[in-house]
C-alpha positions in Angstrom: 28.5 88.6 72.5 27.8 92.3 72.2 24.5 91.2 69.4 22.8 88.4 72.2 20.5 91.3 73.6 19.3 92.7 69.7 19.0 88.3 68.8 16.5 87.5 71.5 14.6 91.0 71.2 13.8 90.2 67.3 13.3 86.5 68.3 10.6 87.9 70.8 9.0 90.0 67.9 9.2 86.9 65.5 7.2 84.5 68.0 4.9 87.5 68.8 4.7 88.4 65.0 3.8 84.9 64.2 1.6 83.7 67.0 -1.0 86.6 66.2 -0.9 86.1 62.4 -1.5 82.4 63.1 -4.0 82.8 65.6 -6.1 85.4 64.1 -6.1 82.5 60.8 -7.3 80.2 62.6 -10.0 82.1 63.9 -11.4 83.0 60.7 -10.7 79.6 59.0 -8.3 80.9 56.7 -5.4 79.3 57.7 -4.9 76.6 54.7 -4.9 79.5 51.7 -2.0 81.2 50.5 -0.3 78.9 48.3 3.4 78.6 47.7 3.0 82.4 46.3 1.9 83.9 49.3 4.6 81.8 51.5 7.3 83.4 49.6 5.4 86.9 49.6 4.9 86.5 53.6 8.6 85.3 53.8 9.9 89.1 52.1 7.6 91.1 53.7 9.0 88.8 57.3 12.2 89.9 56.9 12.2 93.1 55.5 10.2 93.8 58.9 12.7 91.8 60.8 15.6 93.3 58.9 14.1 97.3 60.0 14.0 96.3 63.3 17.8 94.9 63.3 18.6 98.2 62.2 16.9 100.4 64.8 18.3 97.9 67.7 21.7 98.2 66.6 22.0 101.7 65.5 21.6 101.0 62.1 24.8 99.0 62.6 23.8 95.7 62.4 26.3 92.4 62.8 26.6 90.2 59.9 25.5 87.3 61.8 22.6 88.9 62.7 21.9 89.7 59.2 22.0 86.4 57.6 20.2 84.7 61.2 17.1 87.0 59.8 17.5 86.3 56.5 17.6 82.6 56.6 15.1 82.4 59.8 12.3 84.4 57.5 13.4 82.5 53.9 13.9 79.1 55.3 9.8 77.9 55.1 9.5 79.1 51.5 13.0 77.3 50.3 11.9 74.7 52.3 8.7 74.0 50.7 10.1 75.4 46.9 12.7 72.1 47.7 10.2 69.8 48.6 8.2 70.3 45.8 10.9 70.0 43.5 12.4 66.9 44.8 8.3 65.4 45.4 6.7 66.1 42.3 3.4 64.5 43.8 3.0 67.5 46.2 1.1 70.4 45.8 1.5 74.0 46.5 -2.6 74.2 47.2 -2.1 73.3 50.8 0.0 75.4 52.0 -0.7 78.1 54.3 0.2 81.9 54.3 1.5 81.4 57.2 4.2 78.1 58.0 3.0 75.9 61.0 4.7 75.7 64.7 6.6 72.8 63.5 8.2 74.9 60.6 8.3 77.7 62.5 10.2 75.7 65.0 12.7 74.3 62.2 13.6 77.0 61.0 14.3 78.8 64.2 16.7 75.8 65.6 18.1 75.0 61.4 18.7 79.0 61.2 20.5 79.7 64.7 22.7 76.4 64.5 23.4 77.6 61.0 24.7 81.2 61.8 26.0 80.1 64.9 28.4 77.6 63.1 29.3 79.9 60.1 30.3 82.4 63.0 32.7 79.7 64.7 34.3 78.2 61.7 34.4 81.0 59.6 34.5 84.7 61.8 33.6 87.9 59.4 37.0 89.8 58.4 35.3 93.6 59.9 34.4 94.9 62.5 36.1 94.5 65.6 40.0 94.3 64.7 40.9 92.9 68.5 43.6 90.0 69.1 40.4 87.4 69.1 39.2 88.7 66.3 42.4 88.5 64.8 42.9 84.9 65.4 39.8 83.5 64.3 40.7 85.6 60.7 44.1 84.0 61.2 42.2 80.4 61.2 40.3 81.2 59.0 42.7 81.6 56.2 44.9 79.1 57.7 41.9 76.2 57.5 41.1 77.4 53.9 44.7 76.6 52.4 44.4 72.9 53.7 41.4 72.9 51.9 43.5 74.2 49.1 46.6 71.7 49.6 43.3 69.0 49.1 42.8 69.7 45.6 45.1 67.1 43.9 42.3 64.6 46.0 39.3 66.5 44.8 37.7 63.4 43.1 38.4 61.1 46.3 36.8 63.6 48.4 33.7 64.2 46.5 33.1 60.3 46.3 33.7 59.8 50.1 31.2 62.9 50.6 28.6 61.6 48.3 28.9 58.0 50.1 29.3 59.5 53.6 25.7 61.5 52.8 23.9 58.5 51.8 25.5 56.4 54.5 23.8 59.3 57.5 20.2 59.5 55.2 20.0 55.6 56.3 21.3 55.4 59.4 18.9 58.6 60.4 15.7 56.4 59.3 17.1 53.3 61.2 14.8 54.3 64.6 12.0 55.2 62.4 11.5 51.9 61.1 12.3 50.6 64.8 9.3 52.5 65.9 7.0 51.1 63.2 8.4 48.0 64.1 7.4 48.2 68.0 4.2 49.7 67.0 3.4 46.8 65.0 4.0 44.2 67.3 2.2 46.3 70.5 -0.9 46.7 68.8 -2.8 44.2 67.1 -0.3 41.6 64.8 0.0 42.8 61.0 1.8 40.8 59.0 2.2 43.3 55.6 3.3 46.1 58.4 5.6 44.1 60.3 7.3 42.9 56.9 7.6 46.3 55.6 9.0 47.7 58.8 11.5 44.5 59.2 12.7 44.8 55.3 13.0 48.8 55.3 15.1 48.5 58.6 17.4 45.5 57.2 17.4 48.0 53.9 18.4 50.9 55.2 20.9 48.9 57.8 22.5 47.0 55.0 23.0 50.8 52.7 24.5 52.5 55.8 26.9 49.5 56.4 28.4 49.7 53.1 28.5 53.7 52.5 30.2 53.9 55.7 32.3 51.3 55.1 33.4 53.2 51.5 33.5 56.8 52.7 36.0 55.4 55.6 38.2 54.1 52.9 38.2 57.2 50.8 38.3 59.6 53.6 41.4 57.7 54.9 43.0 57.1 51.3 42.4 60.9 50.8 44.3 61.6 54.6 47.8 59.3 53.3 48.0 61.5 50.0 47.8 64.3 51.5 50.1 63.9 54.6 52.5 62.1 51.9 52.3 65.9 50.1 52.8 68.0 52.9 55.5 66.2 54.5 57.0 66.0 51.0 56.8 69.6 50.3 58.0 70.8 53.8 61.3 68.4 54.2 61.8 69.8 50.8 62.0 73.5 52.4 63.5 72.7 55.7 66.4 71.2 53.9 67.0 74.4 52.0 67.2 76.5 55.0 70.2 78.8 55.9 72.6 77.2 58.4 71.4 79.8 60.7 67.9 78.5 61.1 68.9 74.7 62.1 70.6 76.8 65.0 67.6 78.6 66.5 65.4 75.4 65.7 66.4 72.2 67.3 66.2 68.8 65.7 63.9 67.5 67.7 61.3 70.0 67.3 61.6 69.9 63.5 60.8 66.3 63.7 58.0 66.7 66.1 56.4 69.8 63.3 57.4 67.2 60.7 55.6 64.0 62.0 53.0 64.9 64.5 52.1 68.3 63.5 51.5 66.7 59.9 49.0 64.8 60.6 47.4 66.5 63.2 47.1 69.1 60.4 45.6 66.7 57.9 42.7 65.7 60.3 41.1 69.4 59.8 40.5 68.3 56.4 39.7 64.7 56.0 38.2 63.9 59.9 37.0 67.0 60.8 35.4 67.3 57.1 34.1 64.0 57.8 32.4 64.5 60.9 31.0 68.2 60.0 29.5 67.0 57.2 28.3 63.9 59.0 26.7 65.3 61.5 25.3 68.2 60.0 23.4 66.0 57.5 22.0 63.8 60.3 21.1 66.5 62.6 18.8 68.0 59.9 17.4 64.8 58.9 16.7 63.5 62.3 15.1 67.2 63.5 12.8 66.8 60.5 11.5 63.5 61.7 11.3 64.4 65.3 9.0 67.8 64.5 6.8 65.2 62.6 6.4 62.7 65.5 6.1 65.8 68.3 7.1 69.4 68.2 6.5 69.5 72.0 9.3 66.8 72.9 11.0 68.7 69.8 11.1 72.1 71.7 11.9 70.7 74.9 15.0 68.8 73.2 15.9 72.2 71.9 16.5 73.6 74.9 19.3 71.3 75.7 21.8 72.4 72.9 22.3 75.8 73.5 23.2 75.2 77.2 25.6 72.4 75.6 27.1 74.4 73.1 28.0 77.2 75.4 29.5 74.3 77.8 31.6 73.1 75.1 32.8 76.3 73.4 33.8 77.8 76.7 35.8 74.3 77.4 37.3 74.8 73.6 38.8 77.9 74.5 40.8 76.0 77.7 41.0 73.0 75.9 43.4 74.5 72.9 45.7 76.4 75.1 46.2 73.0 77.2 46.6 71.4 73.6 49.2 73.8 72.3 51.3 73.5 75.8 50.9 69.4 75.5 52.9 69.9 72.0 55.5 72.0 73.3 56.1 69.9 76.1 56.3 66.5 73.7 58.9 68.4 71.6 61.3 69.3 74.1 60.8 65.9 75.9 61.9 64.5 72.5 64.3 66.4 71.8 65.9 65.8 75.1 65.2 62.0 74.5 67.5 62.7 71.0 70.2 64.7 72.5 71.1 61.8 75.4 70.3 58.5 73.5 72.4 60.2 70.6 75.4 61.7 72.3 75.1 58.2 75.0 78.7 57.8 74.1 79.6 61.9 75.8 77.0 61.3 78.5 78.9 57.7 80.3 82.1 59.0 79.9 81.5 62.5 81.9 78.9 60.3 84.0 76.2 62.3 83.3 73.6 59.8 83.3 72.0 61.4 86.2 71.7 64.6 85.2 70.0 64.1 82.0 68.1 61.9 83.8 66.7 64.9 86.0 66.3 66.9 82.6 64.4 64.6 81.3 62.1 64.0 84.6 61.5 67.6 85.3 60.5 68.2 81.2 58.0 65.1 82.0 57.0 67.0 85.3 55.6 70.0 83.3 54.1 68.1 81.0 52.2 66.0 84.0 51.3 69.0 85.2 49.8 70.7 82.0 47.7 67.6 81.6 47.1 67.4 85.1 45.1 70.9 84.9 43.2 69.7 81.5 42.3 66.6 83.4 40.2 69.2 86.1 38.9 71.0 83.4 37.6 68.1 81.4 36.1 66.5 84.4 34.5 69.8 85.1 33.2 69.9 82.0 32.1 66.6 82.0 30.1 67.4 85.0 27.9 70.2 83.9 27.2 68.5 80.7 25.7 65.0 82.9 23.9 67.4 84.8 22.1 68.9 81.9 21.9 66.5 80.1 20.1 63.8 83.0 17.7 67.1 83.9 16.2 67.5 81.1 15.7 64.0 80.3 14.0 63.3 83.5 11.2 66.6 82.2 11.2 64.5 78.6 9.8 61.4 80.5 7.1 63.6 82.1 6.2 64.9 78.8 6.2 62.2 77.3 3.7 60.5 79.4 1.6 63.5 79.5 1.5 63.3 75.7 0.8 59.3 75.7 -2.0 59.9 78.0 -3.9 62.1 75.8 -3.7 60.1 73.0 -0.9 62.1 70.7 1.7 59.7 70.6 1.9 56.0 70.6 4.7 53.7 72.4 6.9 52.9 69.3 6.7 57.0 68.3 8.0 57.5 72.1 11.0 54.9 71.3 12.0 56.0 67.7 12.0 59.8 69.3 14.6 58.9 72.4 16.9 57.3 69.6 16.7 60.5 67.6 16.7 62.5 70.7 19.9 60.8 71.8 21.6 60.9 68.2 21.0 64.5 68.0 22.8 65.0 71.1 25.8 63.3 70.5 25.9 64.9 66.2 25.6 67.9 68.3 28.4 67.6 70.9 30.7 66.4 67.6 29.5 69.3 65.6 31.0 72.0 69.0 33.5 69.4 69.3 34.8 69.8 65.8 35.0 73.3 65.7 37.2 73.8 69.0 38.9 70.9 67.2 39.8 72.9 64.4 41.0 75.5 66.1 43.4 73.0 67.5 44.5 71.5 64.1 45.0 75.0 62.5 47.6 75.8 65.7 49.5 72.9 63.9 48.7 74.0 60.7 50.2 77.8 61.5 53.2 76.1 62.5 53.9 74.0 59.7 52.5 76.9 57.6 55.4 79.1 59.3 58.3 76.6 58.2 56.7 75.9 55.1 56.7 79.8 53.7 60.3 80.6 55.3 62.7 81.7 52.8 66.4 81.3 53.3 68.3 84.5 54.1 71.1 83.2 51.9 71.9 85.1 48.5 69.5 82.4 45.7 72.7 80.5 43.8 73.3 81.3 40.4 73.6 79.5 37.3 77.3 79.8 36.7 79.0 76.3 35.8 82.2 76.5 33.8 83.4 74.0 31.9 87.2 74.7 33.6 87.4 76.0 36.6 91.0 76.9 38.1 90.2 76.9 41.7 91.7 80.8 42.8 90.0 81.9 45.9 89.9 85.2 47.4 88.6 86.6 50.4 88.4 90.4 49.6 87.7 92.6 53.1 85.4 90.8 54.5 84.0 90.6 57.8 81.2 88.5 59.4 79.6 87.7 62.4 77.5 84.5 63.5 73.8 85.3 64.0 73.4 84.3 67.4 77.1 86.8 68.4 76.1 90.1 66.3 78.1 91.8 68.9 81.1 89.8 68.5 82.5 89.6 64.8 84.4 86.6 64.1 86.2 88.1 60.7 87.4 91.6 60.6 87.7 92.7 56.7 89.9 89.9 56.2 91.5 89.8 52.9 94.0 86.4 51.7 93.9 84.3 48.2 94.4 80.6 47.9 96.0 79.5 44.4 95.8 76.2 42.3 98.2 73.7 42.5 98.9 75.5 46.2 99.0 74.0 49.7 98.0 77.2 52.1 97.5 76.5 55.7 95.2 78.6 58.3 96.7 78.1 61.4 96.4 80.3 64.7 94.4 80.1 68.7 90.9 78.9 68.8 88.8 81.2 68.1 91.2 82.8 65.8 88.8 82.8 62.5 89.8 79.8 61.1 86.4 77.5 61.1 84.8 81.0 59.8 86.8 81.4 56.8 86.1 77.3 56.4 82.4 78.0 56.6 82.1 80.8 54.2 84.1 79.2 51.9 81.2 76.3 51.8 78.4 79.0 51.6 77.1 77.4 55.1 77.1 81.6 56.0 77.0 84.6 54.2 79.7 87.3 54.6 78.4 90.8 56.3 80.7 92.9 54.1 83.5 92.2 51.4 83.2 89.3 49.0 84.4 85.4 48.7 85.5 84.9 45.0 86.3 81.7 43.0 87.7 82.1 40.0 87.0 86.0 40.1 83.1 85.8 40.6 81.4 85.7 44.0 80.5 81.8 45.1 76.8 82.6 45.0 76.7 83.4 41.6 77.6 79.4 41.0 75.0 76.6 40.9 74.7 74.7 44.4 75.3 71.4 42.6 78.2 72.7 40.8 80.0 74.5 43.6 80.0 71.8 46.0 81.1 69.2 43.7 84.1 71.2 42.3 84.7 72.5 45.9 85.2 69.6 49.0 85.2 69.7 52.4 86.2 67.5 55.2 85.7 68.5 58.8 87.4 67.6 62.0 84.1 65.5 63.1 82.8 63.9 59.7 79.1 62.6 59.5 78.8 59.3 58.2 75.4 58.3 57.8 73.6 54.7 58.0 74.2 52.2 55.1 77.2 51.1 53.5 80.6 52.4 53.0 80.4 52.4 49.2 76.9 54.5 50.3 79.1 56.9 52.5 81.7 57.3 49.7 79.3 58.4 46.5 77.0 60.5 48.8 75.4 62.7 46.7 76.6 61.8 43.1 74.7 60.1 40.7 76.4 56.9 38.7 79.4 57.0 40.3 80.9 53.4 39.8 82.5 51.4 42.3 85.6 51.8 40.5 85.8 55.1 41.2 84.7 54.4 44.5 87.7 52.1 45.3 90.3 54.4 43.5 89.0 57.4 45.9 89.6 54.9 48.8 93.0 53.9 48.1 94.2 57.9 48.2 92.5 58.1 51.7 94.6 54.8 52.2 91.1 53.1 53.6 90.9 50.7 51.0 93.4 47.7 52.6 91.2 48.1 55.9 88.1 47.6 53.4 89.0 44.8 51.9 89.8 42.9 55.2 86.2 43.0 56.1 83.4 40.8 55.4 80.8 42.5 53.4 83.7 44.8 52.0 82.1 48.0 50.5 78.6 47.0 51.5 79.8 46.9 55.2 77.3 48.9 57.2 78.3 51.5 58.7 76.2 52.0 61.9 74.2 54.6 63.0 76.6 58.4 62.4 79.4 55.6 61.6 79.3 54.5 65.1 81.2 50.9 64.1 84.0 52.9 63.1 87.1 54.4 64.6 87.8 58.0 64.5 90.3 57.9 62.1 88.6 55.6 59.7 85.8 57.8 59.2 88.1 60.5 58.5 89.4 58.4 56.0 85.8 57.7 54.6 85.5 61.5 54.7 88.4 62.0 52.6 87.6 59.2 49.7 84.2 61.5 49.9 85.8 64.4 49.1 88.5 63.0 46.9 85.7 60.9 44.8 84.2 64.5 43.2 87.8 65.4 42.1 87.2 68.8 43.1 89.1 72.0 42.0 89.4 72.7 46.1 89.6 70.7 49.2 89.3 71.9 52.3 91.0 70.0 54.9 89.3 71.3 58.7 91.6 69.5 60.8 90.4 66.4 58.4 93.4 63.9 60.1 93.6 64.4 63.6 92.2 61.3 64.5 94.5 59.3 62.1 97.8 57.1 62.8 100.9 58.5 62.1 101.6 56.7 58.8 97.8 57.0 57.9 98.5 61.1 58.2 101.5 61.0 55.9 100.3 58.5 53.3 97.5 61.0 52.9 99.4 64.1 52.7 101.5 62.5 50.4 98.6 62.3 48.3 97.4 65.9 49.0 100.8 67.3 48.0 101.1 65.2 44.8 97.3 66.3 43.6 99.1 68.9 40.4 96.7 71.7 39.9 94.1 71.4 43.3 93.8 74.2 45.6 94.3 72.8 48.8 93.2 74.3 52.5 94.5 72.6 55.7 93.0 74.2 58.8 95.3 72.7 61.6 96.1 73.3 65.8 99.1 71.0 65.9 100.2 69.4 62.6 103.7 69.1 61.9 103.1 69.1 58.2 102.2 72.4 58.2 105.5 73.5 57.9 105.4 71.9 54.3 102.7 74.5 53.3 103.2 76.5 50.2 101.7 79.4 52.3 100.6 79.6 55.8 98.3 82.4 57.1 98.2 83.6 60.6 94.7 84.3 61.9 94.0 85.7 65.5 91.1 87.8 67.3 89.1 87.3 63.3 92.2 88.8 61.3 95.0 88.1 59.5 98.3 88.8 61.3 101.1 86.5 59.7 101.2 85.5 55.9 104.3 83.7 53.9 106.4 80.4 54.0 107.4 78.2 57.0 111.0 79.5 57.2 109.9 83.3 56.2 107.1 83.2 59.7 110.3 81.5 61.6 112.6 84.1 60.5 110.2 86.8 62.0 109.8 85.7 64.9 105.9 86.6 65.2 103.6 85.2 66.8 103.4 82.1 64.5 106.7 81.3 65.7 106.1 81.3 69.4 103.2 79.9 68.3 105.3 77.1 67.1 107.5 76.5 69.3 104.4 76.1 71.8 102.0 73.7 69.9 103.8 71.7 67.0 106.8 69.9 68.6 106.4 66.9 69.9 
């Protein structure tokens, strides 16, 4: 970082600044005066110093970090003690120096820079440099801040699994004290009282860690359900509400994948990551007290070790979550590849394309073996360095520590109680470097749930129009549309036809014509471009969604059945529709005799997408669907191609009884569309026939050679 040179340069002036004042103290005896007064008074006048010579390094443009590092370095000793006192009424403010010892002096230096540093990581200033890296972390900032905000509805769960979690680290952290004492006691000569009091504190504090642990799991975990239960809630909620266009730029597969895995991935920066931040921040500064108070030499010499750790694992971070973010982009297509064959098995035997999607599917695993193939290097790198550290500079502890046993300063059981603290503060440290690249990696879910969660349709909001009587007239009034994904290509060109009540109109013409187009828009799966669709007079959107789509039905060529029971299938979507109604809808889609013949009747499942079915019978299903609403229109999209001959007529004898519904049939080859009220001609996205069977033959247009081509047997 640009600020490293100005940090250790006012670092150097600290220890320079301190050593003399302490030195010349002790020289004249004077070193135990001052009083809790003067250590605040020596603090100020510290970093006001400190703070003029930030200002001349850096141009009189200091960094934020670098301004609260020198505040909290020069402020920390008289907090320090002003807490102690506070919290130990039995202490006294005579004793203190003007001056803080080495071992404060050393606390506050380590307590202060991991402090700044980890405020810097987690939460990067908003000035300043405005660069792409700079942008991010702003980015994850605000992105980890609103799941902290989504946690609020578990505000009382959270604050009891804290509260448990920070008694639960206070007595693990004095567990290798009282192991020390212990060893201590039984090297030297046998105590009884001691060896007691060393046993029972360790079994005490043992026995409170156990159980607040045990607690703060089951609230941190409780806390992680309700709050994956919200957010999975709140964005199927939104994805369901999307325009039709957005289902076909985002595949299925990877919805799931943002739905499921993303989810919870996301819900780890708050609960787990909280968990362990918290944890181990909490035990690293209890444990670094205890370790200045058995030696600040073996202290310092641990010190040295986290830097060179933390830089190791921050620069492994920054590799680490772009190999994360590839990982979940390979898992999504590998599912959704997975989805596409397993679903669509029936399509894939009878083309024989087993082999092919079997080559898909290997060569999507390939890249995926490939990007954890390169973060398997750079772990092991990693890994490495971090043994090689870590086993250095344990070796120079072991010489210290004998140098220091030698001379008398510390005893055997001190030595062992220091190598447990010594390796604890380690591994809190590696979590607490850990947690923050970890972060980084849950808020790249987080961004991408966040993206899906805050899309708005592009449809026009519906409206609140419901009338009690509705006639069913439709109108398309010059309009012309295009599909998002052809803007080049428009599929209607300021097309204008009405459909009346009590009316059978057939759309007929080539594929591509405009047919399915004029289908969609009349379902509000699309929005026209230009021109209007009206019902009744007023534009569909101006109708409520649960309104519309019950007075108006549809039935496509392909009809999606879903898994449950027929009776489920039929009502879908209505609320206390009776199974009379249910079986009077079947009986006009002429499904209910075929019913009735099996076992379970009604409650027959279906399979999964109606896969126990027949074509034709779940285009019957599809009708009694459509028919159970009693809409005002039904739109027929080639709705009985898949049905028996006497199955088609029976239900278009039906259709052309209905007195006073709007009916559309979209048909290729249907005979009975020469019993049509009106049939419309569409090609190349307009309208270029319009009238009555015989008035098209008399023409002798395109619908008739049309005709002559298609319909006959």
């Amino acid at each position: 970082m640009a600020y490293l040179k100005t940090y250790g340069l006012v670092l150097l002036y600290d220890l320079v600044l301190w050593g003399a004042l302490w030195t010349g103290l002790v020289l004249l005896e004077f070193s135990s005066s001052g009083g809790l007064v003067g250590l605040w008074a020596f603090g100020a006048l510290r970093w006001a110093l400190h703070h003029s010579i930030t200002l001349v390094l850096s141009e009189r443009k200091p960094q934020p970090v670098l301004r609260r590092w020198v505040a909290v370095l020069c402020l920390l000793p008289p907090v320090f003690e002003s807490g102690r006192m506070v919290m130990v009424p039995a202490s006294t403010a005579d004793d203190l120096g003007l001056v803080p010892g080495p071992s404060m002096v050393v606390l506050a230096l380590v307590s202060s820079t991991v402090a700044c540093l980890a405020w810097e990581l987690g939460f990067p200033d908003d000035g300043g440099n405005q660069g792409k890296e700079k942008k991010k972390k702003q980015e994850a900032r605000a992105q980890l801040m609103r799941v902290v905000r989504y946690c609020k509805p578990d505000t009382l769960y959270l604050a009891a699994a804290f509260l448990f979690l920070s008694l639960a680290v206070i007595c693990e952290t004095f567990i290798p004290y009282y192991q020390g004492k212990v060893i201590d006691t039984l090297s030297g000569q046998y105590q009884h009282n001691s060896f007691m009091y060393a046993i029972g504190g360790m079994g005490l504090v043992s026995l409170g860690s156990a159980l607040c642990s045990g607690l703060r799991g089951g609230l941190f975990m409780c806390s992680l359900s309700r709050l994956n239960k919200r957010m999975r809630h709140m964005l199927f909620h939104n994805l369901v509400q999307q325009d039709i266009p957005f289902f076909e730029e985002n595949k299925p597969g990877s919805l799931v994948s943002r739905l499921g895995y993303d989810v919870d991935k996301m819900g780890r920066s708050v609960a787990l990551n909280s968990n362990v931040l918290v944890r181990s921040l909490v035990k690293t500064a209890g444990m670094l007290f205890l370790m200045l108070g058995l030696s600040w030499q073996l202290t310092l010499l641990t010190m040295v070790e986290m830097p060179l750790l933390t830089l190791l694992q921050t620069k492994y971070n920054t590799y680490n979550q772009e190999f994360i973010k590839q990982l979940q982009d390979c898992q999504a297509q590998i599912k959704e590849l997975a989805s596409q064959a397993i679903g669509a098995v029936r399509t894939v035997r009878s083309f024989r394309a087993e082999e092919k999607e079997q080559d898909r599917y290997n060569q999507a695993l390939e890249r995926m073996y490939k990007v954890q193939e390169h973060k398997g290097i750079i772990s092991a790198i990693h890994l490495l360095l971090r043994r090689v550290v870590t086993v250095g500079l344990k070796v120079a502890m072991l010489f210290l520590c004998r140098r220091l046993i030698s001379a008398g300063q510390l005893s055997i059981g001190s030595v062992l109680a220091f190598v447990l603290f010594q390796k604890d503060m380690v591994t809190n440290m590696k979590q607490l470097v850990y947690v923050f690249g970890d972060m980084l990696c849950t808020v790249g879910a987080a961004a991408k749930v966040f993206t899906f969660l805050d899309r708005k349709p592009d449809q026009k909001e519906a409206g609140e129009l419901a009338p009690a009587k509705l006639q069913g007239k439709l109108a398309f009034h010059h309009v012309s549309f295009y599909y998002p994904s052809r803007q080049n290509t428009p599929a209607l060109k300021a097309v204008s036809l009405e459909l009346h009540p009590g009316k059978m109109t057939a759309l007929v013409g080539p594929s591509g014509g405009g047919k399915s187009s004029c289908v969609s828009l009349l379902a509000r799966l699309y929005e026209p471009m230009e021109g209007q669709v009206l019902l009744d007079g007023q534009p569909l959107h101006c109708y409520q969604h649960q309104y519309l789509h019950q007075k108006m039905a549809l039935v496509s060529q392909e009809p999606v059945l879903f898994s449950g029971s027929i009776r489920h299938n039929i009502e879908y979507g209505l609320v206390g529709c009776t199974l009379e109604k249910v079986k009077e809808a079947a009986k006009s889609a002429n499904i209910h005799d075929f019913i009735c013949t099996l076992e379970q009747g009604y409650d027959t499942d279906v399979g999964e997408c109606g896969g126990q079915l027949s074509s034709g019978q779940k285009q019957c299903i599809a009708i009694a669907r459509a028919l159970v609403r009693e809409p005002r229109v039904l739109i027929l999209d080639e709705a009985t191609s898949g049905m028996d001959i006497n199955t088609q007529h029976a239900v278009q004898g039906v259709l052309a009884g209905s007195v006073g519904l709007t009916v559309l049939v979209v048909a290729h080859r249907l005979q009975t569309v020469e019993k049509a009220d009106h049939i419309i001609f569409m090609e190349g996205g307009e309208v270029v026939e319009q009238g009555t069977h015989q008035e098209l033959m008399a023409s002798k247009g395109r619908y008739r050679r049309l005709k002559e081509k298609l319909f006959e047997d």
